[in-house]
TORFI-304222 format. One record per residue (C-alpha): residue number from 1; chain; z negated, x, y. Coordinates in steps of 0.2 Angstrom, whole numbers, plus 5000, padded with zeros to 4 digits. Each point is the difference from the previous one (the first is absolute). Layout:
BEGIN
<pt k="NUM" c="A" up="Z" east="X" north="Y"/>
...
% end
This chain:
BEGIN
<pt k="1" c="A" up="4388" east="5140" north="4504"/>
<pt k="2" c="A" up="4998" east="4985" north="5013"/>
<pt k="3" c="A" up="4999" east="4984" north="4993"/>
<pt k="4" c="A" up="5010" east="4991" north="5010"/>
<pt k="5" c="A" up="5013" east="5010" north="4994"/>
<pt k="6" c="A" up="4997" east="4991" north="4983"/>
<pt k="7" c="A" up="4998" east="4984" north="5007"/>
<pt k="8" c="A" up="5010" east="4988" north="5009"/>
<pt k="9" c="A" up="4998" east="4983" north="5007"/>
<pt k="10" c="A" up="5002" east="4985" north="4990"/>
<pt k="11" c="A" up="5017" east="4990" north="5002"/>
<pt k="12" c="A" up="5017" east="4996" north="4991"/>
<pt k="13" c="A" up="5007" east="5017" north="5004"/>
<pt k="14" c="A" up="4984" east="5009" north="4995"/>
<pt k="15" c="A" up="5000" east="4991" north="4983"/>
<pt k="16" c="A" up="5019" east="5002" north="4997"/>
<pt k="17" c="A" up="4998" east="5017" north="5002"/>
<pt k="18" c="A" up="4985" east="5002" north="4988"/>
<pt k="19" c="A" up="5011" east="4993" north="4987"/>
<pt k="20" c="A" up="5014" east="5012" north="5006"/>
<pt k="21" c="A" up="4989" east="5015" north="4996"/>
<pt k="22" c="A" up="4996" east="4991" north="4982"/>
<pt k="23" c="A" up="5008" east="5012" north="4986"/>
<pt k="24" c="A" up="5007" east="4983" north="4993"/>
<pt k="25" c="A" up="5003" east="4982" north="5006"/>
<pt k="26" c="A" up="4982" east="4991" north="4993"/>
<pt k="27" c="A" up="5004" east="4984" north="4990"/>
<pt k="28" c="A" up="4981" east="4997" north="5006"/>
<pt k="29" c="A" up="4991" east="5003" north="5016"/>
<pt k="30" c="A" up="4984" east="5000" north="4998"/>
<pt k="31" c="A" up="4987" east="4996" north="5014"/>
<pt k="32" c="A" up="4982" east="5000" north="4997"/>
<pt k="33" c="A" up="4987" east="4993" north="5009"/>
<pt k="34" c="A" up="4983" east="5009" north="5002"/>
<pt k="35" c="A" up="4990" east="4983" north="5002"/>
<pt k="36" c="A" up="5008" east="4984" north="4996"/>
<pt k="37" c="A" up="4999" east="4986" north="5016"/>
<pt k="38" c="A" up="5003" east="5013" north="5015"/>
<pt k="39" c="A" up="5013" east="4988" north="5011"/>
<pt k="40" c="A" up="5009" east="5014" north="5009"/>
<pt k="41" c="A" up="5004" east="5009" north="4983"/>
<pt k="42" c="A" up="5008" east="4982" north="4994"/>
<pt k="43" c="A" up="5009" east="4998" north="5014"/>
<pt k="44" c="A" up="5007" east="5018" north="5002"/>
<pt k="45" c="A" up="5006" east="4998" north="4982"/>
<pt k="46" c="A" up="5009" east="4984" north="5004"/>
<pt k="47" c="A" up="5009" east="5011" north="5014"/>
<pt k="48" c="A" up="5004" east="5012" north="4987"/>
<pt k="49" c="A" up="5007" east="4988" north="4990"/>
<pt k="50" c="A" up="5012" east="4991" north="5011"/>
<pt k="51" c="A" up="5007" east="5018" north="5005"/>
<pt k="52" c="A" up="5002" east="5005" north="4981"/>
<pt k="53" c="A" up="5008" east="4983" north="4998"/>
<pt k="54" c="A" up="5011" east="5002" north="5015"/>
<pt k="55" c="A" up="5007" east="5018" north="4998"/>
<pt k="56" c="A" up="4991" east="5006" north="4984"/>
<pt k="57" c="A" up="5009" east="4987" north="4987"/>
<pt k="58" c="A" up="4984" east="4996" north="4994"/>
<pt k="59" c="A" up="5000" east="4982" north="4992"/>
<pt k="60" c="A" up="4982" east="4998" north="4992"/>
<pt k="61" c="A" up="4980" east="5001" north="5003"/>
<pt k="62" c="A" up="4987" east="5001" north="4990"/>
<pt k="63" c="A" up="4980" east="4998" north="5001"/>
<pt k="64" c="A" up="4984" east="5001" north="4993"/>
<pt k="65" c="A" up="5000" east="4984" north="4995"/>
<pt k="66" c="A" up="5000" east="4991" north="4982"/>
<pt k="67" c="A" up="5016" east="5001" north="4993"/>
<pt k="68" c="A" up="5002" east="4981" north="4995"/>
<pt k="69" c="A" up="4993" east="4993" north="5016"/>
<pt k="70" c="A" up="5013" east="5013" north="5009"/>
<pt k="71" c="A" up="5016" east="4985" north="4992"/>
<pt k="72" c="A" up="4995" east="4986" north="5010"/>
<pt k="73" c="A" up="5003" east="5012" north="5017"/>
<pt k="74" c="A" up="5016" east="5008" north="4992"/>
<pt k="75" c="A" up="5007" east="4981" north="4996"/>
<pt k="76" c="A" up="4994" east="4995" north="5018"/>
<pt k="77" c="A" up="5007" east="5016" north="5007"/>
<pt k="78" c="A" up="5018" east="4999" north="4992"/>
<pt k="79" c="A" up="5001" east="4978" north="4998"/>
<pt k="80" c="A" up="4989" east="4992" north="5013"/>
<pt k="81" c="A" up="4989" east="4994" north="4986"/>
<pt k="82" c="A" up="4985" east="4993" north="5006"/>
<pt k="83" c="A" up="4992" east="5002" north="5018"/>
<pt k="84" c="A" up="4993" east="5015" north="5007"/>
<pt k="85" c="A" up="4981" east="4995" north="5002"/>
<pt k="86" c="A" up="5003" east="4997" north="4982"/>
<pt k="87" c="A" up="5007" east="5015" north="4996"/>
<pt k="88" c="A" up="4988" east="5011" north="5007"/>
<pt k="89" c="A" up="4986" east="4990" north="4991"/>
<pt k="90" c="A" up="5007" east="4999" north="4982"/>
<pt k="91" c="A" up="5011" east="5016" north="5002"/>
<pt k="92" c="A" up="4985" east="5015" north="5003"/>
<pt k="93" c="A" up="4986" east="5006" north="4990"/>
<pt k="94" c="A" up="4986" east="5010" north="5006"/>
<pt k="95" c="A" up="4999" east="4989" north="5016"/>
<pt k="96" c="A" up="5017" east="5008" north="5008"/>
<pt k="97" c="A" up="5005" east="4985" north="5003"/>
<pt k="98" c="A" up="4989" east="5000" north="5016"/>
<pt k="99" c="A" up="5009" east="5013" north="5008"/>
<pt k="100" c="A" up="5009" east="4996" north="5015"/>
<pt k="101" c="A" up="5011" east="5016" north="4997"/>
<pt k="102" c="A" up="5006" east="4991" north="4980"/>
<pt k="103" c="A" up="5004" east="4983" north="5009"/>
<pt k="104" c="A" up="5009" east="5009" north="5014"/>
<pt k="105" c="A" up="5009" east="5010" north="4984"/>
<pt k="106" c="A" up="5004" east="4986" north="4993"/>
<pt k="107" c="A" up="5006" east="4988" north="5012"/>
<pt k="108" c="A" up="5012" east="5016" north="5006"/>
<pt k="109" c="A" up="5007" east="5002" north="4982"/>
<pt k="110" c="A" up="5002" east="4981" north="4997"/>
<pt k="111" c="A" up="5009" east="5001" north="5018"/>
<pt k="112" c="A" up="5010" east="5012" north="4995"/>
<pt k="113" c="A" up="5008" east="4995" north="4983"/>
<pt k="114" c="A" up="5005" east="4985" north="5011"/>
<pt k="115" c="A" up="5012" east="5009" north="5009"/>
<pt k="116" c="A" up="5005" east="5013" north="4986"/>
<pt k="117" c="A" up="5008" east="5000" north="4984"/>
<pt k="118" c="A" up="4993" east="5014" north="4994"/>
<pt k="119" c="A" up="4984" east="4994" north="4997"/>
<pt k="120" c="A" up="4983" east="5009" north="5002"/>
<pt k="121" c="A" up="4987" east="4999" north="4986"/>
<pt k="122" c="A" up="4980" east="5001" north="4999"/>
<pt k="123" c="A" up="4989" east="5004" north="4985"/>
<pt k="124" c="A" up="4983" east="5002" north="4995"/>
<pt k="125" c="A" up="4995" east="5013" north="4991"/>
<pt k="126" c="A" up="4983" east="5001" north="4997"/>
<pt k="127" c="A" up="4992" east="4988" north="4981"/>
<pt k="128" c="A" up="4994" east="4986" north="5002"/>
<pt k="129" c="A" up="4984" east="5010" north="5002"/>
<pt k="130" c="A" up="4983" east="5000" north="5012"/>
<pt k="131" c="A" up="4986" east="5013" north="4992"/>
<pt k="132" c="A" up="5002" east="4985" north="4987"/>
<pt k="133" c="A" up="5017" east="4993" north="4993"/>
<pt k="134" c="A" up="5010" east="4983" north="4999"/>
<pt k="135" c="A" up="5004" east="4990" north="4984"/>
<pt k="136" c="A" up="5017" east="5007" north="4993"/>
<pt k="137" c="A" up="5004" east="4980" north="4999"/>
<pt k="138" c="A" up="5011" east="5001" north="5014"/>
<pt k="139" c="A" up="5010" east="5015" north="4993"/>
<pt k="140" c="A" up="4999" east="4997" north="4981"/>
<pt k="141" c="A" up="5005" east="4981" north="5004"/>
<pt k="142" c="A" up="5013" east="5003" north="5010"/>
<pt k="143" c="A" up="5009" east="5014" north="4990"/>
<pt k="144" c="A" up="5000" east="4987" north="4983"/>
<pt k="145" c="A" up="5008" east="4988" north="5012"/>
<pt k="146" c="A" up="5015" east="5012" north="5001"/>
<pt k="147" c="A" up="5002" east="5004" north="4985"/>
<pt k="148" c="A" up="5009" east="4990" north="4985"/>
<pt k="149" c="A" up="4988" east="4991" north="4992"/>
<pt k="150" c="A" up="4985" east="5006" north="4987"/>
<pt k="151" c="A" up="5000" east="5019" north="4994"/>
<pt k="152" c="A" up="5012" east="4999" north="4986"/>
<pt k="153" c="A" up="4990" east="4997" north="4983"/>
<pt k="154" c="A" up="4980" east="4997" north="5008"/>
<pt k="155" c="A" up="4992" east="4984" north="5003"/>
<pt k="156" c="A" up="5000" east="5008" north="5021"/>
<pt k="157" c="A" up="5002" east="4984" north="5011"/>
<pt k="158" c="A" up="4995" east="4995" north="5017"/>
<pt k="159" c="A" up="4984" east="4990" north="4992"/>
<pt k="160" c="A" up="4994" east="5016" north="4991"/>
<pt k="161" c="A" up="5003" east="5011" north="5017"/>
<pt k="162" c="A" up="4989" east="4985" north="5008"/>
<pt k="163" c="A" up="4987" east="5001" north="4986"/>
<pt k="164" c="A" up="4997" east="5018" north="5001"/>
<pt k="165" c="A" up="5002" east="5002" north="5018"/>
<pt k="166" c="A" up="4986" east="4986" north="5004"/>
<pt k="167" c="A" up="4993" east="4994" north="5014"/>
<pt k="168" c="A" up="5004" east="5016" north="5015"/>
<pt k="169" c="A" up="4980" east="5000" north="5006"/>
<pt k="170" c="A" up="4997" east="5010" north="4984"/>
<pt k="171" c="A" up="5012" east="5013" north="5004"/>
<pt k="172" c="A" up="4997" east="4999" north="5019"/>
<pt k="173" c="A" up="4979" east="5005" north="4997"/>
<pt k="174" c="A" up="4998" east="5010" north="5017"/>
<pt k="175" c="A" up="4984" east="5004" north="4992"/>
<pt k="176" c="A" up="5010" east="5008" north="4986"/>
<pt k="177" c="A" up="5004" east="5014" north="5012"/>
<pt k="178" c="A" up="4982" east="5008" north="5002"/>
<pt k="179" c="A" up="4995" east="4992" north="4983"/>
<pt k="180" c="A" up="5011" east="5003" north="4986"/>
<pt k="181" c="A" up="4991" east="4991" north="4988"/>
<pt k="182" c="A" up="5008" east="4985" north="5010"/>
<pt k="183" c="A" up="5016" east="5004" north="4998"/>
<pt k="184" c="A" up="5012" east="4992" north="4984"/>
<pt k="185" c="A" up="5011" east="5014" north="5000"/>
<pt k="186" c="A" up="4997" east="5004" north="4983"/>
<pt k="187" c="A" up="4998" east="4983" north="4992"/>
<pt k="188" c="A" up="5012" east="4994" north="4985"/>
<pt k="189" c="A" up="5009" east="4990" north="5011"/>
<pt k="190" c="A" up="5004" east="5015" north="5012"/>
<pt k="191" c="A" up="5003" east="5011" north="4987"/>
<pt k="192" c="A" up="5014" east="4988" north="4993"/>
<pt k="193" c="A" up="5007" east="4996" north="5017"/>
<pt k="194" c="A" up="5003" east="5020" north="5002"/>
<pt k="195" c="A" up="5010" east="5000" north="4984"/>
<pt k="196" c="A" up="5010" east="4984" north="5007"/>
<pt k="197" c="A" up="5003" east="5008" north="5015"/>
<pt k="198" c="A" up="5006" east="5015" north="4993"/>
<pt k="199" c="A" up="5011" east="4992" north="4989"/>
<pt k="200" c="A" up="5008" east="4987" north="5014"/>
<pt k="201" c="A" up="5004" east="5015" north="5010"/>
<pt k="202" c="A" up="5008" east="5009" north="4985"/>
<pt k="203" c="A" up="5010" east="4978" north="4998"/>
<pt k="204" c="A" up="5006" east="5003" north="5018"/>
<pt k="205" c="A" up="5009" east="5017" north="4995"/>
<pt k="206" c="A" up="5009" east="4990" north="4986"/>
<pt k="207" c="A" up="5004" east="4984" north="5014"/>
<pt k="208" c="A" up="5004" east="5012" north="5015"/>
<pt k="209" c="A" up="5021" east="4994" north="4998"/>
<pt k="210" c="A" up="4997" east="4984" north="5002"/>
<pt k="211" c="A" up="4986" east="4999" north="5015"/>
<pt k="212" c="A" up="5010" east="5002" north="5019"/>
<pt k="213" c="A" up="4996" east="5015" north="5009"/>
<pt k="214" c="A" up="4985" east="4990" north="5009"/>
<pt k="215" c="A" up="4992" east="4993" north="4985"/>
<pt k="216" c="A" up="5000" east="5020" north="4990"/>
<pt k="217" c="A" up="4992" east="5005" north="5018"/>
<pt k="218" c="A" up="4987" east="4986" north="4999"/>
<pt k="219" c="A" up="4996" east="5001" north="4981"/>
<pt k="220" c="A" up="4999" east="5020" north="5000"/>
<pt k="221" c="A" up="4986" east="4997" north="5017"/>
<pt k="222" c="A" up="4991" east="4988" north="4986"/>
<pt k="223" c="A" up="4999" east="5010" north="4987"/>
<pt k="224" c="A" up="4994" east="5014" north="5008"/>
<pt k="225" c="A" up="4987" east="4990" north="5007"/>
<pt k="226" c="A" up="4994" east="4991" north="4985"/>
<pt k="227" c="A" up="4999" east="5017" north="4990"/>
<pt k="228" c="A" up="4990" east="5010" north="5015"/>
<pt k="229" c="A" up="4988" east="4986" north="5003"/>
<pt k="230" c="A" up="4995" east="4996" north="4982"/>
<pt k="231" c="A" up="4998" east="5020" north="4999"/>
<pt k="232" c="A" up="4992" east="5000" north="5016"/>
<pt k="233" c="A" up="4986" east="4987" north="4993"/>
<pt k="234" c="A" up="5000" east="5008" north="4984"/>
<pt k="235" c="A" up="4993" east="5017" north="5010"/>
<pt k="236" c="A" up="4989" east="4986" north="5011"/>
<pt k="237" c="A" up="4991" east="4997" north="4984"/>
<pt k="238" c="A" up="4996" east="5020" north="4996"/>
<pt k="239" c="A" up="4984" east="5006" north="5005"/>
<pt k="240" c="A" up="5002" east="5018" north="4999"/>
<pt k="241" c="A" up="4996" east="5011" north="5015"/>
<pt k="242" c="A" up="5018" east="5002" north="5003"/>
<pt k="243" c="A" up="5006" east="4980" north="5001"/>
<pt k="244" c="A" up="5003" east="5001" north="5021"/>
<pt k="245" c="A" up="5010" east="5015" north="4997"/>
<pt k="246" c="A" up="5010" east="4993" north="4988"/>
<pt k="247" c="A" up="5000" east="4983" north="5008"/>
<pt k="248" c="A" up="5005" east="5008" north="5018"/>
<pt k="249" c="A" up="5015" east="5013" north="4990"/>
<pt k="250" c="A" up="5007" east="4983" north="4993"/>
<pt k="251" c="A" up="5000" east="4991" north="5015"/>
<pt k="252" c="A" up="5010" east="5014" north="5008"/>
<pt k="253" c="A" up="5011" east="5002" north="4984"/>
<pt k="254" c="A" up="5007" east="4981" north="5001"/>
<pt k="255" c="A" up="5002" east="5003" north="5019"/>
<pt k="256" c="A" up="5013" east="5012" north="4996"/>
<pt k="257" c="A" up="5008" east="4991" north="4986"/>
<pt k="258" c="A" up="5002" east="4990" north="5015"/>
<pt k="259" c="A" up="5006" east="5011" north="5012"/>
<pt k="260" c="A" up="5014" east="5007" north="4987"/>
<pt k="261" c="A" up="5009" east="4981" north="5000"/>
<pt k="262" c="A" up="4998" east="5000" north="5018"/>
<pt k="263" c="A" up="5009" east="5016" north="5001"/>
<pt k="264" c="A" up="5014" east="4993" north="4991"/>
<pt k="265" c="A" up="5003" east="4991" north="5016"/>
<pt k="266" c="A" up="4997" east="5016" north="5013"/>
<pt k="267" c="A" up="4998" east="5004" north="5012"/>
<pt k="268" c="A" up="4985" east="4992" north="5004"/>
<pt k="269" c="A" up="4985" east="5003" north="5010"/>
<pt k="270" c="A" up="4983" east="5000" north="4990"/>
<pt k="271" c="A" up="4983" east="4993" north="5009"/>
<pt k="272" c="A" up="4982" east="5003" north="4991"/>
<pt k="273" c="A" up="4986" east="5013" north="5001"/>
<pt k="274" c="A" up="5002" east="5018" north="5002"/>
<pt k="275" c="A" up="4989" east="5001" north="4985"/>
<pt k="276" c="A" up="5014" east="4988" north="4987"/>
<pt k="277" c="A" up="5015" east="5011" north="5009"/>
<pt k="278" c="A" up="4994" east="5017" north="5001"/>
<pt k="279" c="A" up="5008" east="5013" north="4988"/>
<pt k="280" c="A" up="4985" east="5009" north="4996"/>
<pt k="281" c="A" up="4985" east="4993" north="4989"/>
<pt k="282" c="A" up="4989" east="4986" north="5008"/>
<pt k="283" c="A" up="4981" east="5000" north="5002"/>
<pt k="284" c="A" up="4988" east="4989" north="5006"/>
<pt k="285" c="A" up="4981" east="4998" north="4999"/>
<pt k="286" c="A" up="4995" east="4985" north="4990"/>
<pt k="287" c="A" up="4980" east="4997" north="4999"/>
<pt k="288" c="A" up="4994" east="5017" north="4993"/>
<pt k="289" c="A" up="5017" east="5003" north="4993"/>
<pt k="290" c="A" up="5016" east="5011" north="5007"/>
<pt k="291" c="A" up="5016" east="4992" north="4993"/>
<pt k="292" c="A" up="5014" east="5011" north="4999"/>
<pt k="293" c="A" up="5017" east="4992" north="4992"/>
<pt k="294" c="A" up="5019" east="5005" north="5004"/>
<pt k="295" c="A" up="5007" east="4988" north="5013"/>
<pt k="296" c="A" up="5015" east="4988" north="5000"/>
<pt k="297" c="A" up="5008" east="5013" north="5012"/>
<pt k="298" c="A" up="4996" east="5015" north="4989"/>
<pt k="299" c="A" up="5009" east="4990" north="4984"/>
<pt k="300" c="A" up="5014" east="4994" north="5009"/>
<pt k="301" c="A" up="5003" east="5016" north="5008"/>
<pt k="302" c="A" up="5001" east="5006" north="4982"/>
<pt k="303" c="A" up="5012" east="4990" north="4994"/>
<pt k="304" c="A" up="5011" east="5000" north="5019"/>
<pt k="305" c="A" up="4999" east="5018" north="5005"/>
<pt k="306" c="A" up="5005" east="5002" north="5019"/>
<pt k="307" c="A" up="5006" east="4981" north="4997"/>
<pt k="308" c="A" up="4984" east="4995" north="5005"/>
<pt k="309" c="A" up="4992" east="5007" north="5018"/>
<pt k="310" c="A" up="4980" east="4995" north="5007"/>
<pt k="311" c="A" up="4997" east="4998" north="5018"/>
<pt k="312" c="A" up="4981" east="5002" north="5000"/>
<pt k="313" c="A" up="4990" east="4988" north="5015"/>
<pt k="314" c="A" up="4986" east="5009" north="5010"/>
<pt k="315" c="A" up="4991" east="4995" north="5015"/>
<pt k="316" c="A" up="4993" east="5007" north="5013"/>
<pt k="317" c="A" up="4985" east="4990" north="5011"/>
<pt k="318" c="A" up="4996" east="4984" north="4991"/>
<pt k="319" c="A" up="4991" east="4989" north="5012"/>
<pt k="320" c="A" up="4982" east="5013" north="5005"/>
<pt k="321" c="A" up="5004" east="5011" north="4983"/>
<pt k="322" c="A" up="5010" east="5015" north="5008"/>
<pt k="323" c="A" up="5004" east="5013" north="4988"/>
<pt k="324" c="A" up="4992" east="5017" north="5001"/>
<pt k="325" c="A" up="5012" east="5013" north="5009"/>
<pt k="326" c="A" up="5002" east="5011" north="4984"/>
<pt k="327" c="A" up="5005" east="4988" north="4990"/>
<pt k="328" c="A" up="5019" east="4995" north="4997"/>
<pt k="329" c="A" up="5000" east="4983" north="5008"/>
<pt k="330" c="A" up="4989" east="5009" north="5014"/>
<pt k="331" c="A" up="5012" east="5014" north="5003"/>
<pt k="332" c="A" up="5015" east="4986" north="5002"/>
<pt k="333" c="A" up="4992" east="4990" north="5010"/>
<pt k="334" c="A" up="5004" east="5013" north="5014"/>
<pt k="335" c="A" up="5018" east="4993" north="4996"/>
<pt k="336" c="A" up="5007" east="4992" north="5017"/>
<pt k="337" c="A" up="5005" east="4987" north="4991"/>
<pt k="338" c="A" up="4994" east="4983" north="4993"/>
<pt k="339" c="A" up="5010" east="5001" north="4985"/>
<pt k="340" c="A" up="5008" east="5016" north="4993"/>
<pt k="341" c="A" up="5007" east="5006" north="4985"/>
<pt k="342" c="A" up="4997" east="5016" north="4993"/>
<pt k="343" c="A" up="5006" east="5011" north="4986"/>
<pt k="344" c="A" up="4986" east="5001" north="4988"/>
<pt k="345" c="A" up="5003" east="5019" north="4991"/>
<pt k="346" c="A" up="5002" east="5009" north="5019"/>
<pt k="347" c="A" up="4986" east="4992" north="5004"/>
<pt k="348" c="A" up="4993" east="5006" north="4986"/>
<pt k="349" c="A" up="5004" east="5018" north="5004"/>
<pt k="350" c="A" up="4992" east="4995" north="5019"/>
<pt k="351" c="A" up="4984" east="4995" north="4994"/>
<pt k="352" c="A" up="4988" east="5018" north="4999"/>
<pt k="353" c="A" up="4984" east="4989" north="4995"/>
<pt k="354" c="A" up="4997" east="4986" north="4989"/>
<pt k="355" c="A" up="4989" east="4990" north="5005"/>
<pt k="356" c="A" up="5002" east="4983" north="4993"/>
<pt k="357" c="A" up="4994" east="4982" north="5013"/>
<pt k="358" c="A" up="4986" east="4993" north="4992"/>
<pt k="359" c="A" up="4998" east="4980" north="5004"/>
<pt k="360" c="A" up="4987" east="4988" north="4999"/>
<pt k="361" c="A" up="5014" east="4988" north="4997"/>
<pt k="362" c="A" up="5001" east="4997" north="4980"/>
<pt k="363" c="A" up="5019" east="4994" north="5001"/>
<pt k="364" c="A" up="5005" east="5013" north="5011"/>
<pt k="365" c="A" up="5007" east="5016" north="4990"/>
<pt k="366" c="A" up="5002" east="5016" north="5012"/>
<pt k="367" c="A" up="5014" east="5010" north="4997"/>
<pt k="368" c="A" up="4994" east="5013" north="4989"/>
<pt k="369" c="A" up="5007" east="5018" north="5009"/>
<pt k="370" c="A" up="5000" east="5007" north="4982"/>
<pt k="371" c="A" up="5014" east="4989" north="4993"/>
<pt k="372" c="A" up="5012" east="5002" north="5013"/>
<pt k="373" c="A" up="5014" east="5010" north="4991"/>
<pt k="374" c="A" up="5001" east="4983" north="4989"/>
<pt k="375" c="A" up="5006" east="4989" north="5014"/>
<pt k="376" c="A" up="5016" east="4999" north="5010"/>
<pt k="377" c="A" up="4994" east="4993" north="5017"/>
<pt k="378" c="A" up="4985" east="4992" north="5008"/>
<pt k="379" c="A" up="5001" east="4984" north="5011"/>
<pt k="380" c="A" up="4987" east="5002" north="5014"/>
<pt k="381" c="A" up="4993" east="4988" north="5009"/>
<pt k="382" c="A" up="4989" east="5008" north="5015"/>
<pt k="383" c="A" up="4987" east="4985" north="5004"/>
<pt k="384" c="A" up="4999" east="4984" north="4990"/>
<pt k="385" c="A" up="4989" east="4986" north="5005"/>
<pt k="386" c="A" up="4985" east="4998" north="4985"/>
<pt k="387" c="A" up="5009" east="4993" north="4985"/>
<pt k="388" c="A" up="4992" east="4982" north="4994"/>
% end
């Protein structure tokens, strides 16, 4: 088989018909990034976007970014709240918010709901997470806010959430991730504000009548949140072999309680590593360690089925980094095109060897040639400039 003939090149007709050879319509798009900061991948996706937007009925994105900080671009995106310089300082985690490709999104989608009724929506859906974790303040806070009062028959007030939460350094130790010792995960006060948070959650089930469609939306994000990152901090405190497995599965695991609320809003286009969105398991070295844990992708395409469809990004030359010819990225790079879309399981069949790219670069993942019966396309880029 050639591979051109699996491959085509990457435009609005090339996507529409890659969603046209889906078994089922996907309430979520998936489309992964195999390094984070590559400038032509952000703005390809933004051209992807616009034309799911425009002839897709797509109506909402969403990014590995934290899930909280993702509300002040949503309400700048559908109100005009705040400024754009703003926005893309306060609105981002993981330094995304220096992407000329997410301001240019953004502007686009603020520009957009300004001239349609039917408005577009953004979300974040990665925790509040680095390798180490926020203070569930923000989410805890905010979801007592919404609800009615104290828990019914407990002396649980805003000054006892404000006693046992503390001052947020404590929580926010970046030490704590390499240390456990550091961390307070599994002190008195953490172990009570899990049982709050658990029981607030189960108060918002009991309030849902009389919260507007908005507010239930909002309080289910913060309850969410509050419950994984006191968890999260409660495995930051373990020291067993197996805490960044766990800690890594976790993460993953609220990204895709994320991802199923955004679903509810499909179609939308999904934006994060190859390794959160893949369905397979994900691996990565850590220190003398190999961490293995199932994906975001791989639990929501659980729970989805053929409602939920990956795009995997490759790339081809990356700045003096050309791939070796037997590898997959090497034998698409003989593709005449810059950008092209090709349907992952015949490409599958194509490949004789495999030969996976190995790279110097630490936040670049090759495509592994092994894996490609559990993808539905791959975006390739050709040549990229050396990522910063």
């Amino acid at each position: 088989m050639d591979i051109k003939d699996t491959a085509r090149p990457l435009d609005g007709a090339g996507v529409s018909a890659f969603l046209r050879s889906l078994p089922a319509t996907p309430l979520l798009l998936g489309l992964g990034e195999a390094r984070h900061f590559v400038g032509e991948l952000g703005e390809l996706r933004n051209e992807i976007f616009r034309h799911l937007v425009e002839h897709e009925g797509y109506r909402s994105f969403a990014i590995e970014s934290d899930c909280l900080m993702g509300l002040v671009v949503d309400d700048y995106i559908r109100t005009g709240a705040g400024t754009l310089d703003d926005v893309m300082g306060r609105g981002f985690s993981h330094g995304f918010g220096t992407s000329p490709a997410n301001r240019e999104l953004v502007r686009w989608m603020r520009a957009y709901n300004e001239e349609h009724d039917e408005k577009l929506r953004f979300f974040g859906f990665d925790g509040p997470l680095e390798y180490w974790a926020a203070s569930p303040r923000q989410a805890l806070t905010a979801l007592y806010a919404l609800l009615d009062g104290p828990l019914p028959g407990t002396v649980v007030t805003g000054e006892t959430l404000d006693t046992l939460l503390g001052p947020d350094d404590r929580w926010e130790n970046e030490a704590a991730a390499m240390d456990p010792s550091q961390s307070i995960g599994r002190s008195a006060d953490a172990q009570r504000l899990r049982v709050i948070a658990d029981d607030l959650v189960a108060l918002l089930d009991t309030q849902a009548p009389r919260l507007s469609a908005e507010d239930r939306e909002r309080a289910a994000l913060y309850g969410r949140t509050a419950v994984g990152l006191l968890r999260y901090h409660h495995w930051m405190a373990d020291a067993s072999p197996a805490r960044w497995t766990r800690l890594s599965a976790l993460r993953d695991a609220m990204m895709a309680a994320n991802l199923r609320a955004v679903a509810e809003h499909g179609p939308a286009l999904v934006f994060a590593s190859n390794l959160h969105l893949q369905r397979n398991k994900s691996c990565m070295p850590f220190g003398d360690q190999l961490l293995e844990w199932w994906s975001a992708g791989a639990i929501t395409g659980t729970r989805l089925g053929d409602r939920y469809a990956f795009l995997a990004s490759a790339l081809g030359r990356i700045g003096d980094d050309t791939p070796p010819p037997d590898t997959v990225e090497g034998i698409l790079s003989a593709l005449p095109w810059d950008h092209s879309l090709i349907d992952a399981r015949r490409l599958a069949e194509a490949i004789t060897k495999h030969a996976p790219r190995v790279s110097h670069d630490f936040a670049y993942f090759p495509l592994d040639p092994a894996q490609l019966d559990m993808i539905d396309g791959v975006v390739f880029l050709t040549q990229v400039v050396r990522p910063g």
